[in-house]
LOGURO-840247 format. One record per residue (C-alpha): residue number from 1; x negated, y, z negated. Coordinates in steps of 0.25 Angstrom, whole numbers. Each point is the difference from the previous one (the first is absolute). Example, Ala and Ser with C-alpha at 12.3 -4.5 7.8 and 13.67 -1.06 7.14 Angstrom:
<pts>
     i       X       Y       Z
     1     -49     -18     -31
     2      -6      14       2
</pts>
This chain:
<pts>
     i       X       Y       Z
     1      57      -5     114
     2      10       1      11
     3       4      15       5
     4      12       0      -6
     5      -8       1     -14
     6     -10       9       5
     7      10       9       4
     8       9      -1     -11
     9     -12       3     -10
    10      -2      14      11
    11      12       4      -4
    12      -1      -2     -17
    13     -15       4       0
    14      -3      10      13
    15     -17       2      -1
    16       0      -6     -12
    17       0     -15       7
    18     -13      -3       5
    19      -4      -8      11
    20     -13       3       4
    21     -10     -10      -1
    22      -9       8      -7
    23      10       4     -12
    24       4     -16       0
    25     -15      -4      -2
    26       0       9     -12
    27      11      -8      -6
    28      -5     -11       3
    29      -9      -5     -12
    30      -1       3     -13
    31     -12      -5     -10
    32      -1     -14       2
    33      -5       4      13
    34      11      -8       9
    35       5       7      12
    36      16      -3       3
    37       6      10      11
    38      12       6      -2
    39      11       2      11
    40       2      15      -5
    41      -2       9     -13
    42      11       8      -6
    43      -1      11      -8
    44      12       1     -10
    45       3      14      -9
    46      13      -5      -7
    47       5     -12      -5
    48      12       1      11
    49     -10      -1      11
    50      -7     -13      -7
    51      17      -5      -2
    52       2       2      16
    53     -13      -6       4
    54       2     -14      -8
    55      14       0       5
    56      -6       2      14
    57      -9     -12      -2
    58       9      -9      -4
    59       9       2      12
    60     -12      -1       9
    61      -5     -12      -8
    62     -16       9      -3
    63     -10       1     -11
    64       0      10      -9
    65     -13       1      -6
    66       1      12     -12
    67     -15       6      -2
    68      -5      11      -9
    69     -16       4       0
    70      -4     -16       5
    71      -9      -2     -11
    72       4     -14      -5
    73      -8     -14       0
    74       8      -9       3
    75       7       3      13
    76      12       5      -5
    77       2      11      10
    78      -4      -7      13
    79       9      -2      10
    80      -2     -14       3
    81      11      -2       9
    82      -1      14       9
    83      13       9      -4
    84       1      14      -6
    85     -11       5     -11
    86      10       9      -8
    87     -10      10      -6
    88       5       7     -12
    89     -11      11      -1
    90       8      10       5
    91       9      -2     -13
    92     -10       4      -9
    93       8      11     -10
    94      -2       0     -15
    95      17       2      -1
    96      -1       5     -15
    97      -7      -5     -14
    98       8       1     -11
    99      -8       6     -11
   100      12      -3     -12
   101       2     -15       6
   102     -13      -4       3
   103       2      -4      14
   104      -2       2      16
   105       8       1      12
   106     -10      -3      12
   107       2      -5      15
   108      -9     -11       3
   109     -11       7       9
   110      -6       7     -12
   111     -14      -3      -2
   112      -3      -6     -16
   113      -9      11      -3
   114       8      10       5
   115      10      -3     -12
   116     -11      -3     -11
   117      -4      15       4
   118      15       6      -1
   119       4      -7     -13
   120     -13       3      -6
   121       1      14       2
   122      13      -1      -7
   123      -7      -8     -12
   124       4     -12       7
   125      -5     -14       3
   126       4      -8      10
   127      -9     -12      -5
   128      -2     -11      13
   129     -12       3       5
   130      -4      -9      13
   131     -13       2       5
   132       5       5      13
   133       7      11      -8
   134      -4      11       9
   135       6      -4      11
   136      10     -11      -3
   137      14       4       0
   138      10      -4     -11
   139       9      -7      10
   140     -13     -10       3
   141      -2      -2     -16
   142      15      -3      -4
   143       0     -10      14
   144     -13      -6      -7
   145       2       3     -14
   146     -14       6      -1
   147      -8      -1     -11
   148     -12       7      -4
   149     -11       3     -10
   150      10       4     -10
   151       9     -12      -1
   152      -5      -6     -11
   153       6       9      -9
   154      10       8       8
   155       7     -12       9
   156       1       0      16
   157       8       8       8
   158      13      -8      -1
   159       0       5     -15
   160       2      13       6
   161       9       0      11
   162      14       4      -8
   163      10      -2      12
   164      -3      -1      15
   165       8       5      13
   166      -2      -8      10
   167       5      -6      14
   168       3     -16      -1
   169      -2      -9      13
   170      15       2       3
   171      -1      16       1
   172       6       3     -12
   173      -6       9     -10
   174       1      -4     -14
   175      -3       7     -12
   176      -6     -10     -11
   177      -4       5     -15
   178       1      13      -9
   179      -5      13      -4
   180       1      -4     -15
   181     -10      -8     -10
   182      10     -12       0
   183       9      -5      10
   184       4     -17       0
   185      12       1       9
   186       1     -12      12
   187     -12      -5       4
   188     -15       6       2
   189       0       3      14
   190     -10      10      -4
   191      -8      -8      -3
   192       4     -11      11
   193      -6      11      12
   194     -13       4      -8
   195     -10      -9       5
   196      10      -6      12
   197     -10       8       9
   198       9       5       8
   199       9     -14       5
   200      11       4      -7
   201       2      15       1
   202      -6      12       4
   203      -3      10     -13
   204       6      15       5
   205      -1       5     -14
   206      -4      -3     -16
   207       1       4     -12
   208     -13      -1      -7
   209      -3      -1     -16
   210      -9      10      -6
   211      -7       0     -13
   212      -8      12      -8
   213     -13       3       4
   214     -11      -7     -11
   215      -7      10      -8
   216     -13      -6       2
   217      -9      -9       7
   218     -14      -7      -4
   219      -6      -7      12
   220     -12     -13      -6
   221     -10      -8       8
   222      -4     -13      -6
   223     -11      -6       8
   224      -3     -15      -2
   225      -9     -12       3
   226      13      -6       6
   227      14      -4       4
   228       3     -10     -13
   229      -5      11     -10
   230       7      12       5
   231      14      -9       1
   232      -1      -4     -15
   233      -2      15      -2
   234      12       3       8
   235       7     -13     -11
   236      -6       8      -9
   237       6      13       3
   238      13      -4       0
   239       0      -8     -12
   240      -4      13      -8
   241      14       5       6
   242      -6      11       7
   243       6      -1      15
   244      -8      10       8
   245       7       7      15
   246     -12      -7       7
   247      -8     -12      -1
   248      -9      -4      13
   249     -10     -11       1
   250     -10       0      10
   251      -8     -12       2
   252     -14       1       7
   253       3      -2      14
   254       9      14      -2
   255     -12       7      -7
   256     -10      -4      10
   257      10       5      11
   258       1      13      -8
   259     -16       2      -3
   260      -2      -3      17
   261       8      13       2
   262      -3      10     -11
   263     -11      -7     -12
   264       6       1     -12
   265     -10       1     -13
   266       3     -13      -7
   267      -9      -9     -11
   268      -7     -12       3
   269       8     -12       2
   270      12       6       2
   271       9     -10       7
   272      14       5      -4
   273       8      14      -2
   274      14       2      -8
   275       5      15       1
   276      10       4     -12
   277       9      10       0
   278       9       6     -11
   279      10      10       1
   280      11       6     -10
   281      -2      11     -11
   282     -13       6      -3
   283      -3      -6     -14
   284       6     -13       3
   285     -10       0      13
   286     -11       1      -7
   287       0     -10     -10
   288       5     -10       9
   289     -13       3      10
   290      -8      -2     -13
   291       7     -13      -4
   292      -3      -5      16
   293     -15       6      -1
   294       0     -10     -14
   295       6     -10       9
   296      -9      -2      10
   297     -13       1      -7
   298       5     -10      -8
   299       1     -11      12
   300     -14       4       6
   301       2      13       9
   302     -12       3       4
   303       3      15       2
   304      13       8      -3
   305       1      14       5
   306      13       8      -3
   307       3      14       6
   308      16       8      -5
   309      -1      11       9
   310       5       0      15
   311     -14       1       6
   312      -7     -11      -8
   313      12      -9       2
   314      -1       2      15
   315     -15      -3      -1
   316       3     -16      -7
   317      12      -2       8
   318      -9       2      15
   319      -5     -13      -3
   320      13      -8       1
   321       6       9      12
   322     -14      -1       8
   323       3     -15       1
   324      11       1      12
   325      -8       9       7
   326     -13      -8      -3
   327       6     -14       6
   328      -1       7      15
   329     -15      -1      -1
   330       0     -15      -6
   331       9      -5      14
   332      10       6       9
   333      11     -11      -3
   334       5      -3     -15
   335      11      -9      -3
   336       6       8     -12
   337       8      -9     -10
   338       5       5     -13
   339       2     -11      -8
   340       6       0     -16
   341      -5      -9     -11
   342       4      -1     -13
   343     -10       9      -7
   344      -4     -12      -8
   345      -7      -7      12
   346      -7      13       5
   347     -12      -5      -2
   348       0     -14       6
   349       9       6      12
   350     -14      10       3
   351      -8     -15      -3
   352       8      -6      12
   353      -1      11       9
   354     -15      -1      -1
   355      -3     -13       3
   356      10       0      10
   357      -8      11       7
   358      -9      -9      -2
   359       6     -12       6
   360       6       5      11
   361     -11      10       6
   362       7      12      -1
   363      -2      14      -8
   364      11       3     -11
   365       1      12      -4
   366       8       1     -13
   367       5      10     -10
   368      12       3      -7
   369      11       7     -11
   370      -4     -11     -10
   371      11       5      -9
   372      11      -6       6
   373      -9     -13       6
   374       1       7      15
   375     -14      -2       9
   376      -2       4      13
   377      -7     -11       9
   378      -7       5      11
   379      -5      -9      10
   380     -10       8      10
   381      -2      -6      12
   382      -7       4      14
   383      14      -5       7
   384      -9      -3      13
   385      -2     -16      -7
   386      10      -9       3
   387      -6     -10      -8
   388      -2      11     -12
   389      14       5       2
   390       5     -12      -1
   391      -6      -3     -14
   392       4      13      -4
   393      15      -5       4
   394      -3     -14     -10
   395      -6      10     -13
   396      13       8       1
   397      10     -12      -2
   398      -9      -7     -12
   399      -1      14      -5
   400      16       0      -2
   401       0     -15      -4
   402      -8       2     -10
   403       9      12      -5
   404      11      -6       1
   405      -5     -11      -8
   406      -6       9     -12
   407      14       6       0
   408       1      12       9
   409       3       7      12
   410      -5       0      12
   411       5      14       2
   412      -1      12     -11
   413       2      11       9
   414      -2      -2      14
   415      14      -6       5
   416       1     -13       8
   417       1       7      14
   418      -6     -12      11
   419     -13      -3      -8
   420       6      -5     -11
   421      12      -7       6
   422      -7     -15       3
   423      -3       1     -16
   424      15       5      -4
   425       4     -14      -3
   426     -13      -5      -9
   427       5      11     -10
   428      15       0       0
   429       1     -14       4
   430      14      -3      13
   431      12       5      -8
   432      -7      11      -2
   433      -2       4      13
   434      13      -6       4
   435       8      10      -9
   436      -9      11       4
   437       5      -4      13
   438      14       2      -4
   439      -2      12      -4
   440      -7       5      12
   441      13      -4       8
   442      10       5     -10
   443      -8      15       2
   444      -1      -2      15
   445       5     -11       7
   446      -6       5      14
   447     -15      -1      -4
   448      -2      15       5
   449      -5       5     -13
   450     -16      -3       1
   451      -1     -14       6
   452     -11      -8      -2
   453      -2       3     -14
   454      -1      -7     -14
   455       3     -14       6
   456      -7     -12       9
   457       8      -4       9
   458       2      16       5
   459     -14       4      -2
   460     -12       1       9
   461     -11      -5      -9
   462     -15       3      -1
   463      -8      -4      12
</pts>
């Protein structure tokens, strides 16, 4: 950055623009692992200030990178090209929820959980739930559109952002959506900047939908001799027109990650786990976990163990959250992928990742919301073989080949970011990309916002 930028940011932004090396290391990386150094870190309370700053980097020609908590996959939040990290944790205010309405008004620094806990208390439910929820903000979900454990039957975050304020590429802050149930006036741009991941504008605020709290919950664990059983029980499920809030597979590379940390009583010849979860009034509740008990005894469960009140439901669900943890002690680098099949081809989809661990000579660790055909792929690796690191690399693209070829996504809820970029194409085919090119322009026609993002030709790929 020239001084005259350095400068100009003193004047907007006094001790909150950051120089230091230190402070620049720390925004440096987020959980892919790569390292990028910004020029400078800026720490905005008001949408003017984010208005003033874009404004200043396009006359200066500098990145603007947005960044809420870093917590993303994908890259998203690297400053690839140096610039300006624009932090937004220090716009973090819960504006107002609107008990009558059923909805939200929240700046883009507030942390997931923080929201859950204020709408519960209220008798509310704020249903995406990330796995990150406790320290993701909601500006990082909505420039994601993060998912979660709960998406198979309450959607992702784009089904609840309602109307967003935000700051485009140009400096211009545009108010996009309603307040209201319905709203089909122009088109979506809503909808356009959820999941943009921050190279089209910069959320400053958003209003949130909210739903009633469910009555009740019923948590099961169906244990099973493996993957093909446990995904026809999850055909099964929802062929019985039962749709649970939770549906997670693990497969058992994820168990034996799990059992290495903290052993788990299982049975004998337990090589898959699918954790249930139903919510909605009490009585309907209950029959419904008896009907998924029925269900999963009838395709072979070896074991299924069901708990209703909070503490046993805590007690079956630490076997699906031990797995992130866990995966540090199976190899200090993980390529994380989070393809989505058609649930149909679940099972073959867990048949090909094993045999390509197999044929490739690298640990897969793979589990999942089987619900709505999402696995995470995780590659562990030591990241000190070249030669390992770099079959690694060749099991990442046949793993999005082969998605791409059963009819899926090479992204559920990750974003593209720069590790996704030299696959964009193989999903979306070249006029794909070249609209969404169009569009990048048409919203800021610098390239400040984010560079380096989404697409191949900008992006600093894997290596």
């Amino acid at each position: 950055m020239n001084p005259e930028a350095y400068s100009a940011l003193g004047n907007l932004f006094g001790d909150r623009l950051q120089t230091s090396l230190e402070t620049r290391i720390c925004y440096s990386f987020d959980a892919t692992g790569k390292q990028f150094l910004p020029d400078a870190v800026v720490y905005p309370v008001n949408a003017e200030e984010v208005r003033r700053t874009v404004l200043l980097a396009n006359l200066h020609r500098i990145p603007v990178v947005p960044r809420g908590a870093g917590s993303g996959f994908s890259g998203g939040s690297l400053p690839v090209r140096g610039g300006v990290v624009l932090s937004t944790e220090r716009m973090d205010r819960i504006v107002s929820i609107d008990t009558e309405n059923l909805y939200a008004v929240v700046e883009p620094g507030v942390v997931t959980g923080a929201l859950k806990e204020e709408a519960r208390r209220k008798g509310l439910f704020y249903p995406p739930d990330p796995a990150s929820l406790k320290f993701s903000t909601l500006g990082g979900n909505i420039a994601e559109c993060a998912g979660g454990m709960c998406a198979v039957k309450y959607g992702v975050t784009r089904d609840y952002v309602l109307g967003l304020e935000a700051v485009l590429g140009t400096g211009e802050l545009v108010r996009t959506g309603v307040a209201t149930a319905k709203g089909v006036v122009g088109y979506d741009l809503t909808r356009m900047l959820v999941g943009s991941e921050g190279t089209l504008g910069i959320v400053t605020r958003a209003t949130l939908r909210l739903i009633p709290l469910p009555e009740a919950a019923a948590t099961l664990l169906a244990l099973f001799h493996g993957n093909r059983r446990a995904v026809e029980t999850v055909n099964a499920i929802v062929a019985a027109r039962v749709t649970p809030s939770a549906m997670e597979l693990m497969d058992r590379t994820a168990i034996d990650c799990v059992q290495a940390l903290m052993p788990v009583p299982l049975p004998e010849g337990t090589g898959s786990a699918l954790l249930l979860e139903v919510d909605g009034p009490e009585g309907q509740v209950a029959r419904e976990a008896d009907l998924l008990t029925e269900v999963c005894r009838a395709h072979g469960a070896l074991e299924v163990r069901r708990a209703s009140d909070a503490r046993g439901r805590d007690e079956l669900w630490k076997l699906r959250r031990s797995i992130s943890p866990a995966l540090r002690r199976v190899a200090p680098v993980k390529l994380n992928e989070d393809i989505v099949v058609p649930r149909s081809r679940l099972a073959d989809m867990f048949a090909f990742l094993s045999d390509l661990s197999d044929r490739r000579n690298v640990r897969i660790v793979t589990f999942g919301h089987a619900g709505d055909g999402n696995i995470h792929v995780n590659i562990m690796i030591s990241g000190a073989d070249p030669d390992e690191s770099r079959r690694a690399e060749e099991a990442v693209g046949e793993v999005f080949r082969k998605t791409v070829e059963m009819g899926g996504t090479i992204s559920g809820e990750h974003g593209v970011g720069i590790s996704k970029a030299p696959f964009l194409e193989m999903e979306v085919g070249p006029l794909g990309v070249a609209v969404m090119k169009r569009l990048k322009e048409c919203f800021d026609p610098n390239g400040i916002l984010n560079p380096g993002k989404i697409f191949l030709d900008e992006a600093m790929v894997r290596g």
